[in-house]
C-alpha positions in Angstrom: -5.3 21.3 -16.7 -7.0 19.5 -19.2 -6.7 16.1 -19.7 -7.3 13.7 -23.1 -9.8 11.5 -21.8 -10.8 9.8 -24.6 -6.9 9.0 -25.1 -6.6 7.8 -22.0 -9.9 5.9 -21.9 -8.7 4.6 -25.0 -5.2 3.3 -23.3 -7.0 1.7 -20.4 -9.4 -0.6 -22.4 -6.3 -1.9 -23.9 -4.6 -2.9 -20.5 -7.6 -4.1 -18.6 -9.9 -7.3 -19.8 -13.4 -6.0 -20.8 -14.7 -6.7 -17.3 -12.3 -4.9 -15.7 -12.2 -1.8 -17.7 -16.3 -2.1 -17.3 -15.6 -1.4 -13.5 -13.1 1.3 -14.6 -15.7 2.7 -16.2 -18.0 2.3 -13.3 -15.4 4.3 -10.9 -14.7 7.3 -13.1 -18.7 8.1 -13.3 -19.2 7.2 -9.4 -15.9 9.5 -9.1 -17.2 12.2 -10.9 -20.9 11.8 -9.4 -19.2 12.0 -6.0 -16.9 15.1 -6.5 -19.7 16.8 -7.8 -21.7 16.0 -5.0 -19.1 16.7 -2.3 -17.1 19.7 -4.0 -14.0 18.3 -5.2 -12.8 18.9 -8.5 -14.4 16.7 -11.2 -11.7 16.2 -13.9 -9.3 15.1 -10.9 -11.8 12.3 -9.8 -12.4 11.6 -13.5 -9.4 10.9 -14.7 -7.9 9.1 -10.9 -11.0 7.2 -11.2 -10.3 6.0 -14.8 -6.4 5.7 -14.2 -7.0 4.0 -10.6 -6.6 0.3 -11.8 -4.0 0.6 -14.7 -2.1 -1.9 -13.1 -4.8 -4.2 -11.8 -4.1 -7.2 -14.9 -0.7 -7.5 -13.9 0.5 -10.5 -12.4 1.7 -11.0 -8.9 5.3 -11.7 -10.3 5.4 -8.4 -12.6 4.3 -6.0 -9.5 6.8 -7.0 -7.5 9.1 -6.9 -10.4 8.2 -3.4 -11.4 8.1 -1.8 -8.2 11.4 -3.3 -7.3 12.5 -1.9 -10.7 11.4 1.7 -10.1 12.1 2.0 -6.3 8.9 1.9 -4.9 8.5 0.8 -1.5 7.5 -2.9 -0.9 5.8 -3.6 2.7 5.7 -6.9 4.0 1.8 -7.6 3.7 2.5 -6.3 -0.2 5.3 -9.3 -0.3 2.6 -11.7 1.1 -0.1 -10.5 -0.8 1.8 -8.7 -4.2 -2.4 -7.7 -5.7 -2.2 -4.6 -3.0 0.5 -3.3 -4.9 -1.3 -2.3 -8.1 -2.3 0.8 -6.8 1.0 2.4 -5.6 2.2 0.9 -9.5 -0.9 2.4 -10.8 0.6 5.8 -9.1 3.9 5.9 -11.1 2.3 4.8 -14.3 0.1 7.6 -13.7 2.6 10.0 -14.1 5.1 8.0 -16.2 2.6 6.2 -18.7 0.0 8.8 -18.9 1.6 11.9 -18.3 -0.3 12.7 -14.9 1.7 14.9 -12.6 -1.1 16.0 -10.3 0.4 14.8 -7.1 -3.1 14.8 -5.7 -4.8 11.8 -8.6 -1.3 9.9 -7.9 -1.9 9.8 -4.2 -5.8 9.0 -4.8 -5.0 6.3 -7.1 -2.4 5.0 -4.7 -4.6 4.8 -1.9 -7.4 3.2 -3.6 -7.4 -0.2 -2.3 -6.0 0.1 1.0 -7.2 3.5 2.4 -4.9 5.6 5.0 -5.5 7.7 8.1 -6.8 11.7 7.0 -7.6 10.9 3.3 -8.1 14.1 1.4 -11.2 14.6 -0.4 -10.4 13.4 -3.7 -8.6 10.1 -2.3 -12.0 9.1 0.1 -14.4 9.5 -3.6 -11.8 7.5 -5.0 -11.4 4.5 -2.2 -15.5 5.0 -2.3 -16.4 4.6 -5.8 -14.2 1.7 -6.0 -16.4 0.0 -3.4 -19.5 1.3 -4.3 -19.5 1.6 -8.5 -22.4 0.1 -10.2 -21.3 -3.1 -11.3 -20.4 -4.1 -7.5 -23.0 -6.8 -6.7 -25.0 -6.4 -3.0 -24.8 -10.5 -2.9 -21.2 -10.2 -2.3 -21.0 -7.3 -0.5 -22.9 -6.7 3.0 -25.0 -3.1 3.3 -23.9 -2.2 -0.6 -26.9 0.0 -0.4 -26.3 1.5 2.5 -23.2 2.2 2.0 -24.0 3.8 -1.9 -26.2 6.1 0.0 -23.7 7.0 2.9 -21.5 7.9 0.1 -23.5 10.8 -0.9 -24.2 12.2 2.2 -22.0 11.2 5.0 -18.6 10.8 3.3 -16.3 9.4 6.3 -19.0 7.1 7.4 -19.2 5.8 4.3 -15.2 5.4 4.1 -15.3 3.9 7.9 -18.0 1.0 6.8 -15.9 0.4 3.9 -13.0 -0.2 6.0 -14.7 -2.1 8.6 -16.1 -4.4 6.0 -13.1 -4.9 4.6 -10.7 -5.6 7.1 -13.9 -8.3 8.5 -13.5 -10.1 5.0 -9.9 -10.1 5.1 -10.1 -11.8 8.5 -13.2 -14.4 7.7 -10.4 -15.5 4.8 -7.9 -15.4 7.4 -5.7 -13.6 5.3 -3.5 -10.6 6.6 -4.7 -7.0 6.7 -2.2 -4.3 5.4 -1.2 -2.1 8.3 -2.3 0.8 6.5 -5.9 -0.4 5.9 -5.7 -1.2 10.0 -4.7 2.3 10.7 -7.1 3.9 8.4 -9.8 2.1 10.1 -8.8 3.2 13.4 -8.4 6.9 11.9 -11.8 6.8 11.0 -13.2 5.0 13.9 -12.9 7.6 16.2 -13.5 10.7 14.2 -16.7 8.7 13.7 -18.0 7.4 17.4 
């Protein structure tokens, strides 16, 4: 199917602040530089990679709201920390804002922050180039470079540092770790050692 990317390019600079839509910008290109690289299908990782924050610039107060509003499932790390929920939002407006009925982008978009056990192709570039896009600084982020070349050539590995780092951060904060994150890690913990 082909999509209006422009359009919906367009439609994302209006809902994101300049540097967020910057990063946006940042993900589709890593998206579509991974799908190519790995075999999945470009115009899916272009467009989930554009469409993957859409709800990022809400507040805490309006995810909750929202998702409340259209039935989507609220776990109790996403009542704690409301920000993790911008991707499962993200996922309806997808479909309900954009006209994206690809089950496949929806689930990649949903995923994006928070990983899960068995991703499919298209959800690991997506989790991946969120981590690794170009505007991502190495002075916040420990191994960037390593990790930007993992991406390319050993995808799960990639996905499993990601998740390690991640869930270290959370705890340095000591703030909580979704369940899912935790059971992604694990997943890809011991496909890796």
């Amino acid at each position: 199917m082909q999509y209006d990317l422009f359009g919906l390019q367009q439609a994302m600079s209006k809902v994101q602040t300049e540097k967020r839509f910057y990063h946006t910008l940042g993900v589709q290109t890593t998206s579509f530089s991974m799908a190519l690289k790995h075999g999945a299908d470009e115009e899916k990782a272009l467009i989930a990679g554009l469409l993957h924050d859409s709800a990022k610039c809400l507040t805490n107060e309006v995810l909750l709201s929202e998702c409340r509003q259209y039935g989507i499932n609220i776990s109790k790390t996403e009542e704690k920390s409301p920000y993790l929920l911008h991707g499962k939002l993200g996922a309806y407006y997808a479909e309900s804002k954009y006209g994206i009925l690809d089950k496949e982008i929806q689930s990649a978009i949903s995923f994006h922050t928070t990983g899960k056990p068995d991703m499919t192709l298209l959800e690991k570039i997506v989790f991946t180039a969120d981590y690794i896009e170009p505007s991502r600084s190495s002075d916040r982020i420990p191994n960037l470079h390593e990790i930007r070349t993992l991406a390319f050539n050993n995808l799960d590995l990639a996905v499993y540092q990601i998740l390690e780092n991640t869930i270290n951060y959370l705890k340095n904060l000591q703030l909580e770790v979704d369940t899912t994150t935790v059971d992604a890690y694990e997943y890809y913990k011991s496909i890796i050692r």
